[in-house]
Each structure stands twice: as structure tokens, then as C-alpha cells.
N, C-alpha and C positions, 0 to 999 in steps of 0.2 A: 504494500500500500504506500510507504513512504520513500521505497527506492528499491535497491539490490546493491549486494555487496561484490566489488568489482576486484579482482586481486587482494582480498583482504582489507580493500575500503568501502566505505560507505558512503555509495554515490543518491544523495538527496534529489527526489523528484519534486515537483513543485508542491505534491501534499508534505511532504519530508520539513519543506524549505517554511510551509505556515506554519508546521508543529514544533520546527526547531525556533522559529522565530516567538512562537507566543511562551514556550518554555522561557527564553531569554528576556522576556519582557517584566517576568514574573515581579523581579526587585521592584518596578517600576508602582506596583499595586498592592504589592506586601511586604513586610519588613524580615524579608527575607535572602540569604546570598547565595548564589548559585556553584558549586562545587563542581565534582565531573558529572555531566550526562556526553549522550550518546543516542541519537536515534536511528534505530533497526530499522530492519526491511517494515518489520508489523508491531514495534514495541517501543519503547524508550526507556532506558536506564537513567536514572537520575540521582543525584546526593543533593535534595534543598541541607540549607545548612544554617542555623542560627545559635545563636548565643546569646547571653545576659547584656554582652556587648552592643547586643543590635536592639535592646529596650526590656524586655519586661522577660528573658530566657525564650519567649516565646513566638512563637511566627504572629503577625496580627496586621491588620491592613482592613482598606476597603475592597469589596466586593467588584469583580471587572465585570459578573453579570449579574444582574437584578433580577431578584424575584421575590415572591409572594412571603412575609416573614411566619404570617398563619397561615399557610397551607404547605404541607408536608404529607403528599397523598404517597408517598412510596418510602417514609420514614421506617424506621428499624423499630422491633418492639426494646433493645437494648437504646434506642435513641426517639424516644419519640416525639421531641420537639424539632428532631434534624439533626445536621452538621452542625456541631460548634464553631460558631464566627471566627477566623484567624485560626483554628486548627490546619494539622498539615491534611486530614480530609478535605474541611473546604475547601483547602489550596488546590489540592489536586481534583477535586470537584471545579471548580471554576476555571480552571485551565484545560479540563476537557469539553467542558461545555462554552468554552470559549472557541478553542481551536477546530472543534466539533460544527461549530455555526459556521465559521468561516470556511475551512472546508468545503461545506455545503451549501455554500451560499456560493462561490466561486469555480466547483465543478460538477457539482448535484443539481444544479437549476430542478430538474424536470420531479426528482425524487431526492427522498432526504434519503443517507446510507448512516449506518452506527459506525462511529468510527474507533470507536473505546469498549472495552470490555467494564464491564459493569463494576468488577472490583479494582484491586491493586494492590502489589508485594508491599508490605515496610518491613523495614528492620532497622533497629537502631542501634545507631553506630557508638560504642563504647570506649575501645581505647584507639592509641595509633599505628596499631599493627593492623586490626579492625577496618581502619580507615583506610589505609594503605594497600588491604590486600583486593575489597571491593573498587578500589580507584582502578585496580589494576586489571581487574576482571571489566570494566566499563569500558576502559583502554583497547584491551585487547580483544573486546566480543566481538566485533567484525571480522576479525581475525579465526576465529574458531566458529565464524555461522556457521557452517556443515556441522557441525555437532552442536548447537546450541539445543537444549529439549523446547524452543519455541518456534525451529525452525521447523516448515511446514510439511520436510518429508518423514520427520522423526516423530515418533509414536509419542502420546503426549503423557507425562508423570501426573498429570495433575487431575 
């Protein structure tokens, strides 16, 4: 969807090029900094990154799309007022339903397409071996697509 990997790079199609672009915009709308990502043929790796340094420990910002604050028709029974505002959910909530509009609004014309899987991996990153060993696996995932378990010929773990 967002490219193919050519000799072991990652060559950006023009849906690649809004995805990598609305990823990088993210500082702009939350107090948030952006660490290594990487976007795959059908995925994106990322490290948002914040600290005490950047205000309150915590990601927090305004909202890049608007919506309804009393209606939450597809709320979680573990959540049922929503996503918490400035959490790293909303973040990545509003970054797909951002890049997701656009998207579809610039090659979907006739029909809307899903361009995101419903959920998303976290894992938090503890010490700097930690850090260092996921930068490196972001790094080098182009590199090993043929055996990535999200590559689309390999049978799926999940």
C-alpha cells in the first residue's frame, strides 16, 4: 500500500509519502518528539518519544481531528468515555484518522478504502539497550522484509 522494498530500501509511493508526512507533523499538534520510525510496504514502525522535559512526563496536545466529545458509539467496555485526550492512543488515533482522510480524499475519490488496522503494537521502552536494540530492528526492517511475519507471503503469528 505505501510502497515496496527495492534492494533492501524503502521506496515511498505517494500513499507512503502522506503517511510518512502526517507521522512527521505529529510535534506540530502534540507535545510530542519523534525518535526512529520507518514506513513499510503495509505498516509503520515508530518510537513517539516524550519526557518530563517536554511538560507534564506526558504526550498532550490538541486534537488534529475533531469530533463528537459525547459520542463514543465504538468505545471499549475497559474505556467507556473513549480515548484519553493526549494519551499515546489518541495520538495514534488521530494520526490515522488523519492520514486515513487524506488518503482518501486524494486517491479514493469514488470509494473510501481502510487504510489502518483497527488496533496497534506498544511496548515501552525501559532502559538503553531497550532502546537501542528496537532503533535497530526499525533500521534494518527493510532490510529483512522477506522474512518480516507482516510480510504478505508469510503465514501470519498473530
Amino acid at each position: 500500500m505505501f510502497g515496496e522494498i527495492v534492494e533492501g530500501e524503502m521506496q515511498l509511493n505517494e500513499l507512503g509519502k502522506v503517511t510518512q508526512n502526517y507521522w512527521q507533523r505529529l510535534p506540530l499538534h502534540f507535545t510530542v518528539e519523534l525518535n526512529a520510525f520507518t514506513v513499510m510496504p503495509n505498516h509503520l514502525h515508530e518510537i513517539p518519544w516524550w519526557s518530563d522535559k517536554l511538560g507534564r512526563g506526558e504526550a498532550f496536545g490538541r486534537r488534529i481531528v475533531k469530533s463528537d466529545e459525547n459520542s463514543c458509539p465504538n468505545a471499549s467496555p475497559l474505556q467507556p468515555n473513549g480515548t484519553k485526550p493526549g494519551s499515546i492512543g489518541a495520538i495514534i488515533q488521530n494520526f490515522k484518522s488523519i492520514s486515513t482522510q487524506k488518503i482518501n480524499r486524494l486517491f479514493y475519490r469514488s470509494h473510501h478504502r481502510q487504510v489502518w488496522q483497527r488496533n496497534y503494537y506498544e511496548h515501552i521502552i525501559r532502559n538503553e539497550k531497550s532502546l537501542h536494540d528496537i532503533r535497530q530492528y526499525i533500521h534494518y526492517n527493510p532490510i529483512s522484509w522477506q522474512q518480516d511475519q507482516l510480510h504478505p507471503d508469510n503465514p501470519s503469528r498473530w
